[in-house]
Every structure is written in structure tokens, then in C-alpha cells.
C-alpha positions as CSV (number, residue, x, y, z in Angstrom):
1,X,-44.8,64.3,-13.5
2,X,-46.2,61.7,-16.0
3,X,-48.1,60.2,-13.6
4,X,-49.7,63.4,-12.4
5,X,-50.7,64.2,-16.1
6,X,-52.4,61.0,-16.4
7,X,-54.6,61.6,-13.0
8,X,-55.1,65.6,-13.9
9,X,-56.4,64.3,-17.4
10,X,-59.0,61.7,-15.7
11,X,-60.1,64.3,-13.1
12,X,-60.9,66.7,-15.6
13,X,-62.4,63.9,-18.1
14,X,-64.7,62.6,-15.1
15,X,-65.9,66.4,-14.1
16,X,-66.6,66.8,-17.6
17,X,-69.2,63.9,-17.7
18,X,-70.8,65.3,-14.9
19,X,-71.3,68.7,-16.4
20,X,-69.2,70.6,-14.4
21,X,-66.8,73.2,-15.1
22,X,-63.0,73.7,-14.8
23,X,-61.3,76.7,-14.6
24,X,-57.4,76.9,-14.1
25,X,-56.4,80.0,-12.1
26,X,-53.5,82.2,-14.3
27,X,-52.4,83.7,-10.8
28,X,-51.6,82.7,-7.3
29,X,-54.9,82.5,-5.6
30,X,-55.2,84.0,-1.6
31,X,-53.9,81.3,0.8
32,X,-53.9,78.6,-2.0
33,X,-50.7,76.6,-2.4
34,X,-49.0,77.7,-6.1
35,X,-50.1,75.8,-9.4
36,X,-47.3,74.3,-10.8
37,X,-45.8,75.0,-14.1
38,X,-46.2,71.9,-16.5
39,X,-50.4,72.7,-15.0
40,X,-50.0,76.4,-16.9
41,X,-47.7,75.9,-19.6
42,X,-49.6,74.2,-22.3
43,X,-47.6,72.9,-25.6
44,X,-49.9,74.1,-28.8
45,X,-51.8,70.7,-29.9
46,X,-50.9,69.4,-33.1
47,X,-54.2,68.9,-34.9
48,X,-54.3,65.4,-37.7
49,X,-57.1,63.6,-39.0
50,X,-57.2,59.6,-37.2
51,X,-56.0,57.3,-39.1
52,X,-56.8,53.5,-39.6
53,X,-54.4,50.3,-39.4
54,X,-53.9,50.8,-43.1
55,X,-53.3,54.5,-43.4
56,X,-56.5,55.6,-44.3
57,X,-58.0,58.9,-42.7
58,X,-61.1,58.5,-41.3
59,X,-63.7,61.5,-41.3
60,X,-64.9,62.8,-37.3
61,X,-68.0,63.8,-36.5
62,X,-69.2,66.3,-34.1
63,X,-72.1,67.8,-32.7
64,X,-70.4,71.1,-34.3
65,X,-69.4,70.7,-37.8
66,X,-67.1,73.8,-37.8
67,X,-65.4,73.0,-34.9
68,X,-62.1,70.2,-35.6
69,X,-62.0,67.3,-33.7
70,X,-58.0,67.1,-32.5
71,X,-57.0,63.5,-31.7
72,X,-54.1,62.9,-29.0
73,X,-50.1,62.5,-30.3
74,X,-48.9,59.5,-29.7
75,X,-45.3,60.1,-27.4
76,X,-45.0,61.3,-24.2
77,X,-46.7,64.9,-24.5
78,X,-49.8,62.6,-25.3
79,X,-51.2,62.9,-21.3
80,X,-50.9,67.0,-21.9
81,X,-52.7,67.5,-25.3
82,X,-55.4,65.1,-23.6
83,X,-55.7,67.9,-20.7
84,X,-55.3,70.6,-23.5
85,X,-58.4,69.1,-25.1
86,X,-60.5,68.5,-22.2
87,X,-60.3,72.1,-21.8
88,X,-61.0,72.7,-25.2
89,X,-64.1,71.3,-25.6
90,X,-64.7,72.9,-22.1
91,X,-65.0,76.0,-24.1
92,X,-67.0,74.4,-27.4
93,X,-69.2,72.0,-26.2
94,X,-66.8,69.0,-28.2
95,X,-67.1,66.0,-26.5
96,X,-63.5,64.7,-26.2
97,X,-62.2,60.9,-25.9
98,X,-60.4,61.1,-22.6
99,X,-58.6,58.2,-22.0
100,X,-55.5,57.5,-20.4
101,X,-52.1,57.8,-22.7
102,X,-50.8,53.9,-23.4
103,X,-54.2,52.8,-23.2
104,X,-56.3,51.8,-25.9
105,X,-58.7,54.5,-26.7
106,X,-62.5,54.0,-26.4
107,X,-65.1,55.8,-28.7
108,X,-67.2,58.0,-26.8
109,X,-70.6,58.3,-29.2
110,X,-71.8,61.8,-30.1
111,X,-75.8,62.3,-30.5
112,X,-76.9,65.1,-32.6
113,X,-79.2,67.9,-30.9
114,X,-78.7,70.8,-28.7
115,X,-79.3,68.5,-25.7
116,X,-76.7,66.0,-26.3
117,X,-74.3,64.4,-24.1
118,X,-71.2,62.5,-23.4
119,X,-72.0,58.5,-22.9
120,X,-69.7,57.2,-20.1
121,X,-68.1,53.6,-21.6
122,X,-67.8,53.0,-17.9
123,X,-69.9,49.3,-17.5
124,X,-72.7,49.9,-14.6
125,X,-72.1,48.1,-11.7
126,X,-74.6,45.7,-10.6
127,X,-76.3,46.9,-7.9
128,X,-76.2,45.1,-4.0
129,X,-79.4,43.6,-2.7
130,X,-80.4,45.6,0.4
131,X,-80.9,43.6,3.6
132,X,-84.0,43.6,5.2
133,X,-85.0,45.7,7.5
134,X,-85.5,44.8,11.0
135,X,-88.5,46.0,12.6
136,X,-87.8,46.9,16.5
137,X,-90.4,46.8,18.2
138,X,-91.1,50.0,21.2
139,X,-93.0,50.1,23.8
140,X,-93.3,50.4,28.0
141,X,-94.8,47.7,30.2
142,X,-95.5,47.9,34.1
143,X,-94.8,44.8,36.2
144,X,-96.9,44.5,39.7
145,X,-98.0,42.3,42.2
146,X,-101.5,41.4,43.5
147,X,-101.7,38.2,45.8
148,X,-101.4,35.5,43.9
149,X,-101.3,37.5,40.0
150,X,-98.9,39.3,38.6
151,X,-99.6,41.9,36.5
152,X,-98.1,43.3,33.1
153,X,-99.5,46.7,32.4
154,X,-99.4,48.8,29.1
155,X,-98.2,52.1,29.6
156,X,-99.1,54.2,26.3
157,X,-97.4,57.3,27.4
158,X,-93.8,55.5,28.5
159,X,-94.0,56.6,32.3
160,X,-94.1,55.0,35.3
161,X,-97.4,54.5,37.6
162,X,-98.2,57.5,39.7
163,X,-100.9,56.7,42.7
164,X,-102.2,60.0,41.4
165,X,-102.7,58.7,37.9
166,X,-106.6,58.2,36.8
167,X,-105.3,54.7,35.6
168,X,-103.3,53.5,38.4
169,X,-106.8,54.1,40.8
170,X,-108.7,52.3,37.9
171,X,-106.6,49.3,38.3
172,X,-106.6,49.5,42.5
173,X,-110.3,49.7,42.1
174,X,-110.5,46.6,40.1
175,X,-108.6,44.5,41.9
176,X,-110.3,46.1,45.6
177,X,-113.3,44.0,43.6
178,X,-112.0,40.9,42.5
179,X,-110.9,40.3,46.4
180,X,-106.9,40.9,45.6
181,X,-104.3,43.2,47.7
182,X,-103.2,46.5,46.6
183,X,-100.9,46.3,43.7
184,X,-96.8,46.3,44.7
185,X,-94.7,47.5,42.1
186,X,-91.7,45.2,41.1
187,X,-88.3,46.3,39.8
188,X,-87.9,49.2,42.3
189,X,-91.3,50.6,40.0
190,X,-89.1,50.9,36.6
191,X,-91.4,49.8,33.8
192,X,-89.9,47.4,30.9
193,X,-88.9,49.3,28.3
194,X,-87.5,48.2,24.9
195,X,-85.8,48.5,23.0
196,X,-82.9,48.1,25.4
197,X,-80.0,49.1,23.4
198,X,-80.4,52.4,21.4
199,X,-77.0,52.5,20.3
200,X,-73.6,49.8,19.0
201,X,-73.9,47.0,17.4
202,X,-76.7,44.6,18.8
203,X,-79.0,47.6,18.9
204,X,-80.5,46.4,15.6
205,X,-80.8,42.7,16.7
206,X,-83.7,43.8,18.8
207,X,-86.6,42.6,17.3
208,X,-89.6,41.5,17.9
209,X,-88.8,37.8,19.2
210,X,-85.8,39.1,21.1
211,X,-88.7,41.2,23.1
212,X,-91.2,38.7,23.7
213,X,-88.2,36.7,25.2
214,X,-86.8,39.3,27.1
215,X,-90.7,40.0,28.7
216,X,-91.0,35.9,29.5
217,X,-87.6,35.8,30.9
218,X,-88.6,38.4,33.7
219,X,-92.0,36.8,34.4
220,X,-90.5,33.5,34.7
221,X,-87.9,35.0,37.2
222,X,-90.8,37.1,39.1
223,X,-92.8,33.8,39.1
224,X,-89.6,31.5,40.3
225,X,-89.8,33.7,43.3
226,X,-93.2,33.2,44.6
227,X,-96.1,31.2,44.0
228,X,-98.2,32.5,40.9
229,X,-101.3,31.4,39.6
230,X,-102.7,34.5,36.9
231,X,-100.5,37.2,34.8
232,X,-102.9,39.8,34.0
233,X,-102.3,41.3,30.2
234,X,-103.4,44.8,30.3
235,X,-103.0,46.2,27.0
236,X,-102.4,44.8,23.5
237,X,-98.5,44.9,23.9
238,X,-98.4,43.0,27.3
239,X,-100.9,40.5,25.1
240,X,-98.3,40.6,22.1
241,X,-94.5,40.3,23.9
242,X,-96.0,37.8,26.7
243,X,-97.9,35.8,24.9
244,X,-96.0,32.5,22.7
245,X,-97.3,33.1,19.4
246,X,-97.0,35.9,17.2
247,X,-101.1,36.9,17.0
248,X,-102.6,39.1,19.3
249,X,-104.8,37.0,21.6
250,X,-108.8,37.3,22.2
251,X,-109.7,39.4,24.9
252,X,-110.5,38.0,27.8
253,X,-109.3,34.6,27.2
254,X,-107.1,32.2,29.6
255,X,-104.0,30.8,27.5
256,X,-101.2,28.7,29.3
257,X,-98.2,29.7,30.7
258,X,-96.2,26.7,32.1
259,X,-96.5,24.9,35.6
260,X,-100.2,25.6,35.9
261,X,-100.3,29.3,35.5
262,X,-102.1,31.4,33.2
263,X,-102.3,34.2,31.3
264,X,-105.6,36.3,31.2
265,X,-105.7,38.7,28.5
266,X,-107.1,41.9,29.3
267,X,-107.6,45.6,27.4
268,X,-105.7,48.4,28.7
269,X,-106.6,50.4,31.0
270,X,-106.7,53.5,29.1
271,X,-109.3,51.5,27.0
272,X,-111.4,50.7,30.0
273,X,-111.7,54.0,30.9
274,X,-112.6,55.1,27.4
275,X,-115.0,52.6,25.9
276,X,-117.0,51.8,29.0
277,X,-119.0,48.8,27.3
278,X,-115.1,46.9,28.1
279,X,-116.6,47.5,32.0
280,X,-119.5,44.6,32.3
281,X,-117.6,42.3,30.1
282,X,-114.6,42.9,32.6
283,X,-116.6,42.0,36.0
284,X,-118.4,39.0,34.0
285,X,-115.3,37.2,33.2
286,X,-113.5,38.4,37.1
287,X,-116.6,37.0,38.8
288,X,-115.9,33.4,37.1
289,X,-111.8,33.9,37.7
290,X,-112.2,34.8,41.6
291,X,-112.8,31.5,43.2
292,X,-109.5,30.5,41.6
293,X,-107.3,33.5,44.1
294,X,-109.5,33.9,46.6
295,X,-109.6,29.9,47.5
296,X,-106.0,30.3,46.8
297,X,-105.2,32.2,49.7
């Protein structure tokens, strides 16, 4: 029963510091399991003045001058008259030293004004640096074939190519110009999303160089399966995960692959469709590429 003082005296102590108040029910409460006794029999509180090493008393101050500061009996009724003044000063607004019976106790300082409080002699604990947060990329990418090119497609709205789609006819009607085939979707026509994972414990791993790997890794297999001389990039992201580096390449420029192919870095095609100055820059730079594909085949 000790022992359950001691905690009943710290729960109350620690509730009080966070200005919250306790109440003891004086009857059974509906479909609440029975206080016990030694919680509703209180022994009165002996009230003496603290004492020194050497005997001499030592004045307490308060916040309230007319209310007596009790200090805790030493024995082993000490854990009760600790509880008995918690609720005490529940009632008066007498912040009480609450610390555990056989310890040493600790002075709790009391700052004069209505809005004083309580100072916890609790050390703060030293806060833990945060790791940093990992930014996963997201976005959708379409992966065809045309002849000799493959082509890596932004899609801004996550979907798949329709042949009804306005962009979808744009991108037949460009390549019917630069002298290439109708486009074949790869991958049974499911686009590349990422991230992959939404979900368990690799889902945060997913970043931005995991994605540029994964989007290499499947060109390189497309490419290992048939001859390729161009990957069009349409779109910044199929610029961004296919290209090496980091930066955002220029538009319309030729950087290397591997094994003499290249990648041609193109807008999207939603961009083509709504800044038609892209249009004549677009059929500048294909009439200088086609030699390359059409001598190809």
C-alpha cells in the first residue's frame, strides 16, 4: 500500500503542474470499480514549522500570507499527508513540495502575483535532431515505340494514352512528319509511375535518384531488346528522371546515352499544344534529326 501512496502522490503532484484538477469521488460512481479505503480516509496533517540541521525554524513563504504552509512528517504516514497536501493547496492555490517520501526534498520556488506558478525542478531534456526529410519525387511517364526511337512521355494528369486524347493525335501527327511509324505502346500501355511503394518500410527510400534509376533501368532493358538510336523526352520530368545529372536539360538539345544513342530533349506535349511558338522550333530541330532514322531504316 506504500508503494501505491507514493505513485497516487506523484500523479496528483504532476496533474497539479499542469493545472488540472482532482477531485476524489466520496461515493461509488456508476459502473466504476470501488475507491479504496486508505484513498478516502485521510489522517488530520500535523502542521510544524521546517526546521534546519541545527534546530532552527525557518520562516515559509507563500503566495498567500494567511494560508500555513504544512511540511510532510517524517515516518511512514509521510506518502499520505503529501496526498493530503496536494489536495490542499488544490483548494488554496498553495503550491506544495511534492516529492516522494525517503527522498530528499526539492524546493519548488514561489513567485509573487496573481499569475504565479509552480516551477517543475524536472531538468529539460535535450531535444533529438530531426532527420531530414526525404523528398519523393511523383509523377507518370509513358514509354512508346516509333522505328528506331523510343519515346518517354509526360503525362500531367497520371493516365494512360487514349487514341482519342488531343495529345496522343498531337504526338502521331509529329512523328507521321518526321518519317517514323505509328507510336506502339510498351508495357502492356501502363505508364511509369512513382513512387512505387506507397506503403512499409522502403516507401520513404524513394527518392529522387532511386527514380532516375529506376526510369534508366527500363530504357536500358527496352533498348537491350531492339536496336535504338533516339529517346525522345517529352516533358520536363522525362528530361529530369532520364537524364544523368540532376539539372533540367536545354530544350531541344542531344545529350548522350551510352552505345551511341541519344537523348533529345523535348517540351511536353501539353506545352506544344499551348504555347504554339514551341511548334517552328520543334520542326527546325526534326528536319536536322531525320536523316539520322530515316537513313536508319
Amino acid at each position: 500500500m506504500e508503494q501505491a501512496l507514493q505513485e497516487e502522490v506523484r500523479r496528483q503532484a504532476m496533474l497539479q503542474v499542469m493545472g488540472l484538477e482532482v477531485w476524489l469521488p466520496r461515493q461509488l460512481l456508476p459502473y466504476a470499480a470501488p475507491t479504496p479505503d486508505w484513498l478516502l480516509e485521510w489522517p488530520p496533517v500535523t502542521e510544524q514549522p521546517a526546521t534546519t540541521q541545527s534546530g532552527a525554524a525557518v520562516p515559509q513563504t507563500s503566495a498567500h500570507t494567511d494560508t500555513p504552509v504544512t511540511v510532510r512528517p517524517a515516518g511512514p504516514d509521510s506518502a499520505r499527508a503529501s496526498l493530503q497536501q496536494v489536495r490542499q493547496a488544490l483548494e488554496s492555490g498553495v503550491p506544495v513540495n511534492t516529492a516522494t517520501p525517503g527522498s530528499a526534498p526539492v524546493d519548488t520556488p514561489v513567485a509573487d502575483g496573481p499569475d504565479s506558478s509552480a516551477v517543475s525542478a524536472t531538468p529539460p531534456v535535450p531535444e533529438q535532431a530531426h532527420a531530414p526529410v526525404v523528398e519523393i519525387p511523383r509523377f507518370s511517364l509513358q514509354l512508346l515505340r516509333s522505328g528506331p526511337c523510343l519515346l518517354l512521355a509526360d503525362l500531367p494528369l497520371g493516365e494512360a494514352f487514349q487514341s482519342s486524347d488531343p495529345d496522343f493525335q498531337l504526338l502521331r501527327d509529329i512523328l507521321n512528319a518526321a518519317g517514323l511509324p505509328q507510336p506502339q505502346m510498351l508495357r502492356r500501355g501502363e505508364p511509369v509511375r512513382w513512387p512505387l511503394l506507397t506503403t512499409g518500410a522502403l516507401a520513404g527510400t524513394q527518392d529522387a535518384s532511386a527514380a532516375r534509376a529506376c526510369v534508366r533501368d527500363l530504357l536500358e532493358h527496352e533498348y537491350s531488346q531492339q536496336t535504338v538510336s533516339f529517346v525522345w523526352l517529352l516533358g520536363p520530368r522525362a528530361m529530369r528522371f532520364a537524364n544523368a545529372a540532376d539539372e533540367d536539360a536545354d530544350l531541344f538539345a542531344l545529350t548522350p546515352l551510352q552505345d551511341g544513342i541519344r537523348l533529345w530533349n523535348l517540351p511536353s506535349l501539353e506545352q506544344l499544344m499551348q504555347q504554339h511558338a514551341l511548334k517552328p522550333q520543334l520542326w527546325y530541330h526534326l528536319q536536322k534529326l531525320m536523316p539520322h532514322w530515316v537513313r536508319h531504316d
